[in-house]
PADO-663896 format. One line per field, with one value per residue: residue number from 1; residue in one letter; x, y, z of N, C-alpha, C in turn. Coordinates in steps of 0.05 Angstrom, whole numbers, plus 5000, padded with zeros to 4 digits. Layout:
<atoms>
n <- [NUM	...] $
res <- [A	...] $
n.east <- [X	...] $
n.north <- [Y	...] $
n.up <- [Z	...] $
ca.east <- [X	...] $
ca.north <- [Y	...] $
ca.up <- [Z	...] $
c.east <- [X	...] $
c.north <- [Y	...] $
c.up <- [Z	...] $
</atoms>
This chain:
<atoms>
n <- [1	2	3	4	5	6	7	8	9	10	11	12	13	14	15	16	17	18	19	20	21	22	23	24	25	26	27	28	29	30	31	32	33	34	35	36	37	38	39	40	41	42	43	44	45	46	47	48	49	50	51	52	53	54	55	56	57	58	59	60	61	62	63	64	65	66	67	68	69	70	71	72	73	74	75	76	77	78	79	80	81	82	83	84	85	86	87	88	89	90	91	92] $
res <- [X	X	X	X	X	X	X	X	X	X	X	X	X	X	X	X	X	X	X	X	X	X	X	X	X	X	X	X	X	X	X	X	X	X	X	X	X	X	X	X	X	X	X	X	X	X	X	X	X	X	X	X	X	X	X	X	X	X	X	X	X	X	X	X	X	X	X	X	X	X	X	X	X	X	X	X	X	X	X	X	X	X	X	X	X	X	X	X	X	X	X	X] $
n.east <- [3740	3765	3788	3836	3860	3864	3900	3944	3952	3968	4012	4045	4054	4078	4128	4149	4156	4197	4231	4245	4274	4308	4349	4355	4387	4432	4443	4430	4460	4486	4434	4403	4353	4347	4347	4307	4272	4276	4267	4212	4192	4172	4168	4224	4209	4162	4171	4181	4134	4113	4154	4194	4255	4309	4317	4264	4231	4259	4252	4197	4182	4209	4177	4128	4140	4165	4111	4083	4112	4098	4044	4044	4075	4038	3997	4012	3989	4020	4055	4115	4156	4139	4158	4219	4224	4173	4204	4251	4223	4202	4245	4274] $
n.north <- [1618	1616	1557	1581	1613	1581	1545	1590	1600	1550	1531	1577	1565	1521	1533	1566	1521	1498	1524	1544	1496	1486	1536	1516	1472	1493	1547	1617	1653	1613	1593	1581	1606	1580	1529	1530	1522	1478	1445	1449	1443	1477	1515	1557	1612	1608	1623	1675	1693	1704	1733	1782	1780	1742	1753	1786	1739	1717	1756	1755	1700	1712	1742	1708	1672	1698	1725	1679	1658	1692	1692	1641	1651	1688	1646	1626	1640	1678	1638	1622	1598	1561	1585	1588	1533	1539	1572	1545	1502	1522	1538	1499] $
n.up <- [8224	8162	8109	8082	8119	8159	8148	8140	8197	8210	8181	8207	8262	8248	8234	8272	8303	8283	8283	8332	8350	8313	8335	8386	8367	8340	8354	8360	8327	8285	8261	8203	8159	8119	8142	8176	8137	8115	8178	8181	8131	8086	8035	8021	8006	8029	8084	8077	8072	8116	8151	8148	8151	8173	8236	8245	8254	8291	8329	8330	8358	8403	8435	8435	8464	8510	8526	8545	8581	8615	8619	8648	8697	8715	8733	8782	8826	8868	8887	8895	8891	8860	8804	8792	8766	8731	8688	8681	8652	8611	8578	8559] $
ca.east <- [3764	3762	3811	3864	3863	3874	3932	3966	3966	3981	4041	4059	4058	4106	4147	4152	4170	4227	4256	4249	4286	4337	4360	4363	4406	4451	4438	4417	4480	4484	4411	4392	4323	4341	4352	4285	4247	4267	4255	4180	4179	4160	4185	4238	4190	4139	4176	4182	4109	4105	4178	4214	4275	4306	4314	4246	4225	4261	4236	4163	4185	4212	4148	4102	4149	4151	4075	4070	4130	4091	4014	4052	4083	4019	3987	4023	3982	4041	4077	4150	4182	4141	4166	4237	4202	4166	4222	4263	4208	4195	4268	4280] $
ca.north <- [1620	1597	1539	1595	1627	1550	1534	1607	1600	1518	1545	1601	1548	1494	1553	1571	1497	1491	1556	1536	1468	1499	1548	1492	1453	1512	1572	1651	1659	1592	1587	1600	1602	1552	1503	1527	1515	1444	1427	1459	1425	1486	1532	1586	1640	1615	1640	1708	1706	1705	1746	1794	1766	1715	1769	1794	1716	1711	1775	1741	1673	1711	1749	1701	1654	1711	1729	1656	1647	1710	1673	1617	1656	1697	1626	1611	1652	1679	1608	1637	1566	1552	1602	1580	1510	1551	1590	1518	1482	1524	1546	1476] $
ca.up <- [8208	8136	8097	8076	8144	8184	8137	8141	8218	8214	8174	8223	8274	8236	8224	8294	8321	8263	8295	8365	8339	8302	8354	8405	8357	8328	8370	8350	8299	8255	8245	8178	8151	8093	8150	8188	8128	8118	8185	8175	8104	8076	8015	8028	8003	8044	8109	8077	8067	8142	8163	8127	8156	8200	8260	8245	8264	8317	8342	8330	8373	8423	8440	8443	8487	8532	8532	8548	8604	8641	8628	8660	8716	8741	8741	8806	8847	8887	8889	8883	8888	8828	8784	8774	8753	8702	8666	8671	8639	8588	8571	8563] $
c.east <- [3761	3789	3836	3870	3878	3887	3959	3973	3982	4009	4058	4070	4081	4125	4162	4167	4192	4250	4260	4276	4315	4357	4365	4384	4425	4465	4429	4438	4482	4459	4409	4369	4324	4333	4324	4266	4241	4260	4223	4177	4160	4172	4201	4220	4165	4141	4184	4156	4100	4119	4190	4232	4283	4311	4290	4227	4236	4251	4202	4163	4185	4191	4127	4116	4146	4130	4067	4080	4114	4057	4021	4055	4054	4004	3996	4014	4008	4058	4101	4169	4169	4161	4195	4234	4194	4184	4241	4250	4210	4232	4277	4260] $
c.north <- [1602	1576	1557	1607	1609	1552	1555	1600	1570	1530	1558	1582	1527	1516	1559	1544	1490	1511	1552	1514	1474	1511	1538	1489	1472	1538	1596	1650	1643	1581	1599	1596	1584	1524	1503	1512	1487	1436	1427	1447	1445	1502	1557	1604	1632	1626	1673	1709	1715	1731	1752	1793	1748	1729	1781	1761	1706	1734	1762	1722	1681	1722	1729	1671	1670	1714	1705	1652	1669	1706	1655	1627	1671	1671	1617	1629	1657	1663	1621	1615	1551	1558	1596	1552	1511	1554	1560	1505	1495	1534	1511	1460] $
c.up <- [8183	8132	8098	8103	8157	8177	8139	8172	8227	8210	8189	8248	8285	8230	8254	8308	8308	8277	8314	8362	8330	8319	8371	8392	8348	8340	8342	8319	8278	8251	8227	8165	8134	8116	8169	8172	8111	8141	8182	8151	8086	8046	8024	8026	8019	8080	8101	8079	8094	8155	8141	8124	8183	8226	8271	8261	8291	8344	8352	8353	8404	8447	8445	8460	8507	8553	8550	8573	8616	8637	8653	8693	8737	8749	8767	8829	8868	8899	8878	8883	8863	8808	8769	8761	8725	8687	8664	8650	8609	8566	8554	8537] $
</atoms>
């Protein structure tokens, strides 16, 4: 992966933990991307460069929390008293 490549996905990254952050602190309705992209410290137009809009981003977030909460969950080899553990932990 070259320089411009690291920094687009660094970006995508800090973009992603501002949103996570935000929506904790605000919820789904009074987040607004101005306020994602101070906590990310980045330029307004640089979260369009990523998302076409702020539903389109949270579309993105919510996907790859998913993806992640059901990596997480086959990890428990059939441990079913893990599982609500998992979805706590990461909800959280």
């Amino acid at each position: 992966m070259n320089r411009s490549q690291r920094r687009r996905v660094e970006t995508h990254n800090r973009l992603f933990a501002a949103l996570r952050s935000e929506i904790a602190a605000t919820g789904l309705e009074e987040m607004t991307v101005q306020a994602v992209t101070e906590r990310a410290d980045v330029a307004l137009g640089t979260f369009y460069n990523h998302f076409d809009h702020k539903n389109t981003a949270i579309e993105a977030l919510s996907t790859l929390e998913f993806s992640s909460l059901k990596l997480a969950c086959a990890s428990v080899d059939g441990d079913s008293d893990q599982i609500p553990r998992l979805i706590t932990t990461s909800i959280s």
